[in-house]
NUVEXKE-772203 format. One record per residue: residue in three letters; residue number from 1; z, x, y of N, C-alpha, C in turn. Coordinates in pm, whole numbers, plus 50000, padded with zeros to 5 digits. Each point is the difference from the previous one (the first is absolute). Last residue first. Layout:
BEGIN
 resn resi   n_Z   n_X   n_Y  ca_Z  ca_X  ca_Y   c_Z   c_X   c_Y
  Ala  NUM     Z     X     Y     Z     X     Y     Z     X     Y
...
//
This chain:
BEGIN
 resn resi   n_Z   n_X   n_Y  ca_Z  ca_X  ca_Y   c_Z   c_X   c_Y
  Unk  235 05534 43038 16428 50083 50089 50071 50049 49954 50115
  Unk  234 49808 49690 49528 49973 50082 50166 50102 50096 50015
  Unk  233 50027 49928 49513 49991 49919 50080 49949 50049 50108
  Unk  232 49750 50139 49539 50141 50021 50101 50011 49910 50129
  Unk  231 49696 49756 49596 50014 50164 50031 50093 49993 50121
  Unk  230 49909 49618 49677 50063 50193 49940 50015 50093 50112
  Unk  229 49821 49538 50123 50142 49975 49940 50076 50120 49972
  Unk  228 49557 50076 50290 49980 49915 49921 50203 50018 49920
  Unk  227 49814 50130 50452 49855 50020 49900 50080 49905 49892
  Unk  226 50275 49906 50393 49971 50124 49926 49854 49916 49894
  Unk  225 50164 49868 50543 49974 49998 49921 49922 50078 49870
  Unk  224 50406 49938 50463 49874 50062 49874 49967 49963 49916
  Unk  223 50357 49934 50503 49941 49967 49896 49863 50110 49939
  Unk  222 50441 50092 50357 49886 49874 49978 49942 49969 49870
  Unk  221 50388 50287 50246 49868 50062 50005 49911 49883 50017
  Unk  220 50454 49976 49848 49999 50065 50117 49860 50011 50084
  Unk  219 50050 49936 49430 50109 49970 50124 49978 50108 50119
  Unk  218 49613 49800 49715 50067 50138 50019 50101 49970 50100
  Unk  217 49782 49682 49631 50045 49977 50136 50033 50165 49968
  Unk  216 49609 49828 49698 50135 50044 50024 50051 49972 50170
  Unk  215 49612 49746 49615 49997 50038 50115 50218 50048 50044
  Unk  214 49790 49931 49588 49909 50076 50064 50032 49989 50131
  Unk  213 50178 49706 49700 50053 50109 50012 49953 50108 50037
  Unk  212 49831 49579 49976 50073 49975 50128 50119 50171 49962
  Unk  211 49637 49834 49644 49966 50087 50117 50084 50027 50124
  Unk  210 50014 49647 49576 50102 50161 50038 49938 50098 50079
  Unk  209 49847 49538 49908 49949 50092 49948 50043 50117 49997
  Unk  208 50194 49608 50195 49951 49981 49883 49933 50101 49937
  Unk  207 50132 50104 50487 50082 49978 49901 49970 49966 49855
  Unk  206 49791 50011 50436 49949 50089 49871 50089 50006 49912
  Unk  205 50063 49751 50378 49900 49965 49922 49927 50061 49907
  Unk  204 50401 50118 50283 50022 49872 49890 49902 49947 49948
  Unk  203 49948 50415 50254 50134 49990 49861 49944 49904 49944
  Unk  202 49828 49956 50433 49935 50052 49907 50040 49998 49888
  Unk  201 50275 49823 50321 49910 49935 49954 49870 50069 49871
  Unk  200 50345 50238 50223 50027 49949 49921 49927 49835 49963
  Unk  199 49851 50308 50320 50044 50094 49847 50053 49887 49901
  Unk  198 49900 49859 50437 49914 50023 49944 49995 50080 49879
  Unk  197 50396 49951 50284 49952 49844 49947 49871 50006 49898
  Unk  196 50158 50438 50258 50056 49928 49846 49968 49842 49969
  Unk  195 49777 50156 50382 49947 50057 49893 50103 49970 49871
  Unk  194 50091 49874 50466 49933 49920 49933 49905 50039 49834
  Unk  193 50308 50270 50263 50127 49888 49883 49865 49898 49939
  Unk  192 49866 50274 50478 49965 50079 49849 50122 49931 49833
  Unk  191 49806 49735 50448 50067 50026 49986 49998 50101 49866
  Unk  190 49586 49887 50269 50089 49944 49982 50105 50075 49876
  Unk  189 49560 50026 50392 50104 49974 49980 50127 49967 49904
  Unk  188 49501 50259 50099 50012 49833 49992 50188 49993 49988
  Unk  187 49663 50405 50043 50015 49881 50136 50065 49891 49969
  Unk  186 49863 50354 49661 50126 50008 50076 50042 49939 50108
  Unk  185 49821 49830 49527 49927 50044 50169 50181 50033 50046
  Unk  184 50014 49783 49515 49927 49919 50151 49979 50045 50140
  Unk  183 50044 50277 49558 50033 49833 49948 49965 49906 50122
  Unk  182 50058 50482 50024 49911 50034 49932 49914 49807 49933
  Unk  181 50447 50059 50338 49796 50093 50021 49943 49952 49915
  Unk  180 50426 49925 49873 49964 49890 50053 49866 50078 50099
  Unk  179 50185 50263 49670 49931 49910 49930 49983 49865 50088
  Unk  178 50192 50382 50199 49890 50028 49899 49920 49915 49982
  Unk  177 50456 49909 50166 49925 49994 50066 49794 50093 49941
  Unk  176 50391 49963 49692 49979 49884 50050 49903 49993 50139
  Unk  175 49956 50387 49635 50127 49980 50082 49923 49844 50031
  Unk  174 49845 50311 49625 49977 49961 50074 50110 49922 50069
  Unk  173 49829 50356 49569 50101 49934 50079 49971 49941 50146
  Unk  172 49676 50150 49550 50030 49960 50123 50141 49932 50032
  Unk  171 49745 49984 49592 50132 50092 50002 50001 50040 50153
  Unk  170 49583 49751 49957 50065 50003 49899 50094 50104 50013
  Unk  169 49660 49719 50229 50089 50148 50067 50057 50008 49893
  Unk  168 49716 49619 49968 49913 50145 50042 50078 50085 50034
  Unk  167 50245 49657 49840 49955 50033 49897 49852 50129 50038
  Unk  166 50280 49751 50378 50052 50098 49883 49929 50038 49885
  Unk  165 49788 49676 50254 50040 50160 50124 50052 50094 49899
  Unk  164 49873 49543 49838 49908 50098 50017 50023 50137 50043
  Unk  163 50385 49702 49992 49962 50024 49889 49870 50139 50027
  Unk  162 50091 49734 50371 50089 50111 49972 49992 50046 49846
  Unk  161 49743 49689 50168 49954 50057 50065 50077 50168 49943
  Unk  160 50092 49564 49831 49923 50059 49942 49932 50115 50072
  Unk  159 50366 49780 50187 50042 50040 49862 49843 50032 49932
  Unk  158 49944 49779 50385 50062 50117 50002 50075 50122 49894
  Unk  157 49744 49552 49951 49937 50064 50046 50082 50127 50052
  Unk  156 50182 49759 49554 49952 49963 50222 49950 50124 50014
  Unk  155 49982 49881 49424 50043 50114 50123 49984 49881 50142
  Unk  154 49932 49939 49427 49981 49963 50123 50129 50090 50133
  Unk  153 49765 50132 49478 50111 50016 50086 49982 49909 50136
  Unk  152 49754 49935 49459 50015 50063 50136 50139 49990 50099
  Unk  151 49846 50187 49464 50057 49887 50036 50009 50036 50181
  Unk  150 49877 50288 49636 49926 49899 50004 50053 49833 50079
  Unk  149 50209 50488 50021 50013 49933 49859 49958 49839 49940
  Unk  148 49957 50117 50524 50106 50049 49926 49974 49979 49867
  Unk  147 49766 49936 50506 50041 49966 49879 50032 50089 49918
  Unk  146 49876 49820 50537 50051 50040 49938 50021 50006 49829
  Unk  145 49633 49898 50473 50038 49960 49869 50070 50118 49969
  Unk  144 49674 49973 50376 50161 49971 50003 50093 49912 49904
  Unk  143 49510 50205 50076 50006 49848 49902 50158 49920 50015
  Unk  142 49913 50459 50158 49838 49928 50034 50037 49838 50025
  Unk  141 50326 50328 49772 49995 49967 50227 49930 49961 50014
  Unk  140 50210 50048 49522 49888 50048 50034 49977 49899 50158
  Unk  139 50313 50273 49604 50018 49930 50126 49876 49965 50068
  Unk  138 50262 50062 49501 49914 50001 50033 49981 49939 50157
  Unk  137 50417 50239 49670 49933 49919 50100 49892 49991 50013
  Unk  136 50201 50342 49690 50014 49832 49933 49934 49889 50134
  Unk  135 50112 50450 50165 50099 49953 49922 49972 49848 49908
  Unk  134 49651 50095 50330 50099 50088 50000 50101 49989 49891
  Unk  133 49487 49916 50257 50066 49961 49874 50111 50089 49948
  Unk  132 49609 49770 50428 50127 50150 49939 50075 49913 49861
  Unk  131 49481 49950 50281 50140 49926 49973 50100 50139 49925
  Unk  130 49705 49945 50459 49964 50072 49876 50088 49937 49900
  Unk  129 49888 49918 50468 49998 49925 49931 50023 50063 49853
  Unk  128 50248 50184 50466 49840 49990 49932 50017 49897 49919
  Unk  127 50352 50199 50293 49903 49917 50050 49832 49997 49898
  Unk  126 50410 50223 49870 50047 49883 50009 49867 49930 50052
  Unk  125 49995 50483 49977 49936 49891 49900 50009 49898 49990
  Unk  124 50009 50396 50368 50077 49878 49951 49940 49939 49916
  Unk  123 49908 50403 49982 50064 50027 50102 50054 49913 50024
  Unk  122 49645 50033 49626 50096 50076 50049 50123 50017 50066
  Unk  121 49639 49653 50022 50096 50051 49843 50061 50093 50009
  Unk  120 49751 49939 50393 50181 49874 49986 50039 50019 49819
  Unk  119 49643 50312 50103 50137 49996 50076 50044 49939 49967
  Unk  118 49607 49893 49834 50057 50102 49903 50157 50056 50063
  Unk  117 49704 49680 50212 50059 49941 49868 50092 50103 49942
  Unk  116 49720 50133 50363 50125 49919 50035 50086 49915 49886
  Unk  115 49562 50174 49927 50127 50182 50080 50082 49891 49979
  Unk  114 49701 49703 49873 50026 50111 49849 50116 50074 50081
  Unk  113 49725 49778 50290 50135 49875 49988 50046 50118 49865
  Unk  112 49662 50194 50221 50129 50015 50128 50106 49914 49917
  Unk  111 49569 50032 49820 50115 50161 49914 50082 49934 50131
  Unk  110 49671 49684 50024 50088 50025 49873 50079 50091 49987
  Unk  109 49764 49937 50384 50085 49910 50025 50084 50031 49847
  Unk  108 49758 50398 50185 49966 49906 49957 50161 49933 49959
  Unk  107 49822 50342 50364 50133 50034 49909 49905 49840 49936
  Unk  106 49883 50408 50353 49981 49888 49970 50078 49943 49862
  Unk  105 50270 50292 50259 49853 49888 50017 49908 50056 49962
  Unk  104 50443 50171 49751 49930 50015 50101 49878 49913 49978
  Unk  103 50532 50031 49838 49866 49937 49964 49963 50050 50156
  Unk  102 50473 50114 49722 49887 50035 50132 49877 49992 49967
  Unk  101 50552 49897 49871 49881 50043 49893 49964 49985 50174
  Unk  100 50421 50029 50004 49973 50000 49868 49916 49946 49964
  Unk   99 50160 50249 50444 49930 49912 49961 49979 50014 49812
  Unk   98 50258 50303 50336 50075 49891 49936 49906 49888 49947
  Unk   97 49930 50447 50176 50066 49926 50110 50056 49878 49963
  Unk   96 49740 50279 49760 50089 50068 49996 50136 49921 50116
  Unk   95 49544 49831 49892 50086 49983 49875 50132 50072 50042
  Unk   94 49649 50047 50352 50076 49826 49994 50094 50036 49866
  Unk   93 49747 50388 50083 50143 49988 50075 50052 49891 49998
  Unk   92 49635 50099 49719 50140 50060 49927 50111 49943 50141
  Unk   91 49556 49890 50078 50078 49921 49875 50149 50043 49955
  Unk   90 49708 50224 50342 50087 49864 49998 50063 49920 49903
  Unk   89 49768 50411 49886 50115 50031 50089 50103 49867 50038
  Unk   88 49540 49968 49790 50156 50019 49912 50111 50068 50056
  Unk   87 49601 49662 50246 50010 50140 50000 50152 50014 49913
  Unk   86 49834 49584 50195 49988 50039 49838 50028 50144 49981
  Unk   85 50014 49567 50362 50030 50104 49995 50053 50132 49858
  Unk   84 49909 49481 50151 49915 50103 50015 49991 50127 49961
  Unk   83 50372 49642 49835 49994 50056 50123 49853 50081 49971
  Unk   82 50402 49734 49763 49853 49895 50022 50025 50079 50187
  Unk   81 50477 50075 49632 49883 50017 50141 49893 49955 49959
  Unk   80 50459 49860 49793 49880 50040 49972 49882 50035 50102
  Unk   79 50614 49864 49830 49880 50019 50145 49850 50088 49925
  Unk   78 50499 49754 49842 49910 50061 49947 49888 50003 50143
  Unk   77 50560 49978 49999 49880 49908 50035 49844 50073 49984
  Unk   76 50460 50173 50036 49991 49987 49898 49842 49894 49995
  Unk   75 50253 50108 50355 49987 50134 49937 49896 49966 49877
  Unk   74 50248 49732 50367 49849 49958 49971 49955 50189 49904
  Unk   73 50453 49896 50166 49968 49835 49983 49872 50008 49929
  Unk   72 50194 50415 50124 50097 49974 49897 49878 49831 49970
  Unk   71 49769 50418 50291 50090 49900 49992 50006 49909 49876
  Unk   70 49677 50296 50072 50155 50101 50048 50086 49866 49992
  Unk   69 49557 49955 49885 50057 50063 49888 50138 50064 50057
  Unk   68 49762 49785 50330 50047 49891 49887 50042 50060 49892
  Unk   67 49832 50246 50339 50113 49965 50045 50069 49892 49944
  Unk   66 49553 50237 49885 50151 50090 49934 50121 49883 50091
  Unk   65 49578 49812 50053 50018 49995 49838 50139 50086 49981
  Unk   64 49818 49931 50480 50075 49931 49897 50035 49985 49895
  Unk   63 49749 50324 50118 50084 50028 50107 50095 49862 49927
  Unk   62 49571 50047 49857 50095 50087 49939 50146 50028 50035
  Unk   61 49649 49688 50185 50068 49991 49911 50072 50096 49920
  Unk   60 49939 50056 50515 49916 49965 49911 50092 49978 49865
  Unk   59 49884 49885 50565 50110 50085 49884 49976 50005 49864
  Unk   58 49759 49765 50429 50150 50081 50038 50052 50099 49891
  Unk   57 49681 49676 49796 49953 50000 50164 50136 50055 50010
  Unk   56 49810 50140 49555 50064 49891 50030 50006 50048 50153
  Unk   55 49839 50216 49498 49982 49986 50138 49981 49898 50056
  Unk   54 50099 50012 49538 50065 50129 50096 49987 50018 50138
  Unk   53 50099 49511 49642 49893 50137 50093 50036 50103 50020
  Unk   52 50254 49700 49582 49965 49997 50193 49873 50117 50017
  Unk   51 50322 49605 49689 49856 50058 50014 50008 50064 50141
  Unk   50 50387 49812 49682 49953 50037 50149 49853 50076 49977
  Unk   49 50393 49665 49719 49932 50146 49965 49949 49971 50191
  Unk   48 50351 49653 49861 49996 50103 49872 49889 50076 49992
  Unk   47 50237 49875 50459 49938 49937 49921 49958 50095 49851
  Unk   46 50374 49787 50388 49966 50177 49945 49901 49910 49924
  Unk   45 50094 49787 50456 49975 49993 49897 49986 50145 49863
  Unk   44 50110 49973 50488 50042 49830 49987 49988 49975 49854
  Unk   43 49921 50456 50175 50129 49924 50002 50015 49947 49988
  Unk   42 49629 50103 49927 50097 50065 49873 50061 49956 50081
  Unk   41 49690 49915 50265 50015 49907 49914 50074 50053 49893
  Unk   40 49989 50318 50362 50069 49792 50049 49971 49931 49909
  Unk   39 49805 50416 49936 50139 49992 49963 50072 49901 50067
  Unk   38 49550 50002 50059 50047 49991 49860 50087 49984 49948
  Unk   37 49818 50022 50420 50042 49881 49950 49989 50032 49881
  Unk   36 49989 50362 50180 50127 49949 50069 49966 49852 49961
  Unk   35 49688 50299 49894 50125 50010 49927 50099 49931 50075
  Unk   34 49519 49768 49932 50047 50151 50078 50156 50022 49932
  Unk   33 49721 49570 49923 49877 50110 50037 50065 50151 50042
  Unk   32 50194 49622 49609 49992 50044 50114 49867 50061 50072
  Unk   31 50150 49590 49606 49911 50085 50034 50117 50123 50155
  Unk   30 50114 49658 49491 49986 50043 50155 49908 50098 50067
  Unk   29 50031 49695 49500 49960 50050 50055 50056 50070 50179
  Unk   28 50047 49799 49427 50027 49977 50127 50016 50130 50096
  Unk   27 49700 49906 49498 50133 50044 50107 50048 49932 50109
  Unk   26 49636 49913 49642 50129 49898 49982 50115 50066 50102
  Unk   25 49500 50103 49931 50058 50032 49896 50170 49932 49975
  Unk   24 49675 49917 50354 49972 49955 49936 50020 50018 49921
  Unk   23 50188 50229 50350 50067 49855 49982 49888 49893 49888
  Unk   22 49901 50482 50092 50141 49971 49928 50034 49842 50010
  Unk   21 49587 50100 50189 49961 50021 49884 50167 50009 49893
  Unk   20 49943 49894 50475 49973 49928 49927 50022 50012 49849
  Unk   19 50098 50361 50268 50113 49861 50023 49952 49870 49911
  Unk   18 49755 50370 50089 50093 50047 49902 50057 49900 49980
  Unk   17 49688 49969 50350 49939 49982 49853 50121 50025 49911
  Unk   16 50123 50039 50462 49933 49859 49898 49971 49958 49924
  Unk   15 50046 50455 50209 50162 49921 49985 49988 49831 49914
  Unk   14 49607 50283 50127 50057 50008 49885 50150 49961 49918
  Unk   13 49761 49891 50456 49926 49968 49915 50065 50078 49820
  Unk   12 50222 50108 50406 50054 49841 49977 49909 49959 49890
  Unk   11 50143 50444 50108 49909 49964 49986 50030 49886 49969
  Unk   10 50341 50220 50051 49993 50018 50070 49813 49944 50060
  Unk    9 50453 50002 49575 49833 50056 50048 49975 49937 50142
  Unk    8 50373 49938 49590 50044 50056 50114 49876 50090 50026
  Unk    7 50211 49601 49691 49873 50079 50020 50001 50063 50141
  Unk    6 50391 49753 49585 49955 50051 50194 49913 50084 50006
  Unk    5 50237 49664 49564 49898 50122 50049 49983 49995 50157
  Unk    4 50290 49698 49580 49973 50002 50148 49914 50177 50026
  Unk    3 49969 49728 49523 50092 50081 50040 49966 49993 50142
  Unk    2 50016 49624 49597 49970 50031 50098 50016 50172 50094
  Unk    1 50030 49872 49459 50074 49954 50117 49933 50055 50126
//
């Protein structure tokens, strides 16, 4: 699955090359040259990782990197520095500052798409192509094919989006506004009731295969989906 990425360099000639070289691997791409259009484009957009520089016009990336690990919206958002600056002091201060990994220039186009692969597995997996195989499910996001005990599952595009989501969070409790982020952007509008419509569309198509008991309602809270029929319900 597509994942959105923000390259945050200040060198337009390398701001370019990255950009290309992800959007020929299938990402979607934003660029900034500085921190203040950066964090104007997290506002309009959270995107699932951040490439950034360290040294940036007015301010520097480290400086933004902790003020995104301080806040509730963008905490969680895998960030990888692509910085000159190699000395293991620096290294230790970007990691300590919240960067979960630190490539220094000159950096080849292959290990940059391998770092960034290896995050969104990590950190969001939803956005990868990898296929998951959970409880008897086979999910695979490439081919956006569902199947079950050899037999396939037709899914909507949202219902399969949400499937994918849960089965990478597994025993995860998740609230209605949660899952309308994580399902259509926090910019986008619409009503959090629109998620039970989407549960229970899901249910009903996993129904034939008794998977629709995998997915629990946590009264009050929102929804989970458990590892597999045996094991304990959510909390």
């Amino acid at each position: 699955m597509n994942s959105g990425i923000l390259i945050v360099e200040d060198e337009l000639i390398t701001q370019r090359m990255i950009a290309a070289n992800l959007e020929r691997a299938g990402h979607q791409v934003r660029s900034a040259g500085s921190v203040s259009e950066a964090e104007a484009s997290i506002v309009d957009q959270l995107p699932d990782l951040v490439l950034l520089d360290w040294v940036l016009p007015n301010a520097t990336g480290v400086g933004l990197m902790r003020r995104l690990r301080s806040d509730q919206r963008t905490r969680e958002i895998p960030i990888i520095m692509l910085t000159s600056r190699a000395q293991e002091s620096d290294k230790v201060t970007g990691l300590e500052a919240g960067a979960d990994d630190y490539v220094t220039k000159p950096f080849s186009a292959r290990e940059l798409l391998a770092r960034i692969k290896a995050q969104l597995r990590r950190r969001a997996p939803q956005t990868t192509d990898d296929v998951v195989e959970i409880a008897g499910l086979l999910i695979n996001p490439g081919m956006k094919r569902i199947s079950a005990a050899g037999r396939e599952i037709d899914l909507g595009a949202i219902e399969f989006r949400m499937l994918h989501f849960f089965a990478t969070h597994p025993g995860r409790v998740f609230s209605r506004e949660q899952l309308l982020d994580k399902l259509w952007g926090d910019q986008v509008f619409v009503q959090d009731r629109t998620i039970d419509a989407h549960i229970r569309a899901l249910r009903q198509a996993l129904r034939p295969t008794g998977h629709d008991v995998l997915i629990e309602t946590v009264r009050g809270t929102g929804y989970c989906f458990r590892h597999d029929v045996n094991t304990p319900r959510c909390a």
